[in-house]
N, C-alpha and C positions, 0 to 999 in steps of 0.2 A: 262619626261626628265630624272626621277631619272635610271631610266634601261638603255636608252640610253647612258648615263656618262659610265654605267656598262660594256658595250657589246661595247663599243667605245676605254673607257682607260683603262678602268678596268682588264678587262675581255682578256686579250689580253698576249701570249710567251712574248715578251720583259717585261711586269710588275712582269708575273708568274715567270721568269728564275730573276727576282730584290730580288723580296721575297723571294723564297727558298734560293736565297746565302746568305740574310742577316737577316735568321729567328731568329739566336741564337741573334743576336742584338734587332730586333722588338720586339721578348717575353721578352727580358732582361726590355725596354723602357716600355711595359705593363704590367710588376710585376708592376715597379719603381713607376709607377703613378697610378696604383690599390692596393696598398697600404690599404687605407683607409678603403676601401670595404670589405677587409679580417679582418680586427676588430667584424665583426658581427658576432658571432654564426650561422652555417649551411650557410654561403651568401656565394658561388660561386665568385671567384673572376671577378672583373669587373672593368670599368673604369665609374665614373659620368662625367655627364656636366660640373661639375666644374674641376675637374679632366684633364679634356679633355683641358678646357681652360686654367689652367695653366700649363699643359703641352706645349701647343703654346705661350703661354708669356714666360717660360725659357727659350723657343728656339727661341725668340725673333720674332716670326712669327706675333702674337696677335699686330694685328694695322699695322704695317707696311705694310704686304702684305696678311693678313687676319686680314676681320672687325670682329668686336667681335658679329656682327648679323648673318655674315656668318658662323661662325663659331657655332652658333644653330643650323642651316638651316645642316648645313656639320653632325653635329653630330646625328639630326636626320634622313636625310637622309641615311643615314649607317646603320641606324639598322632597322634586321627585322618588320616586321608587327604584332603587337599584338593582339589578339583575345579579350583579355578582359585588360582592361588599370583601369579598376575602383578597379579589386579585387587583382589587381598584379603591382609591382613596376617592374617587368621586362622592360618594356619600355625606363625605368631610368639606365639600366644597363648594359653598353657595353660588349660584348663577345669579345675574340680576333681575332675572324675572322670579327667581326663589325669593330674593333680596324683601322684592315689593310684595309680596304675600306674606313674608316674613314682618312688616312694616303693617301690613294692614292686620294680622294676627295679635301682634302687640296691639294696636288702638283699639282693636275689639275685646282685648283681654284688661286695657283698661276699663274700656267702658261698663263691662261686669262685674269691676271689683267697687 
């Protein structure tokens, strides 16, 4: 199902022609709340779990129209597939092209509630 979402809303001119007009906004939203992550020596910036979730409770999303179970399920579903999860925390750590599928998962999971 997670590819299907992909190749359904995702992956589709109308979401592509969304994003590139409103990228300088999205990367601005993806510093703001990757923050934290640039604290670490050598760490790539990135967005966490937590992160992620309060980014949806500022924007008032968190509970209302996204559960706060969905919204694990949203944030994993978003990022790539890891090879090795035991030796690397990458798994924990959103890229910003995870970000924007993570952004469009949400609009799609409101649209269905």
């Amino acid at each position: 199902q997670s590819t299907w979402v992909r190749k359904e809303n995702l992956w589709v001119e109308p979401v592509d022609a969304l994003i590139k007009s409103n990228l300088a906004v999205l990367r601005n939203l993806f510093d703001r709340y990757s923050k934290a992550s640039i604290m670490k020596p050598g760490t790539r910036r990135h967005v966490s779990m937590l992160e992620f979730k309060n980014m949806l409770g500022d924007a008032e999303l968190l509970d209302s129209l996204v559960s706060n179970a969905d919204t694990s399920l949203l944030y994993n579903l978003s990022m790539m597939t890891q090879v090795n999860e035991l030796d690397s925390d990458r798994h924990l750590q959103m890229s910003f092209l995870e970000f924007l599928e993570a952004l469009g998962r949400v609009a799609n999971c409101m649209k269905t509630n």
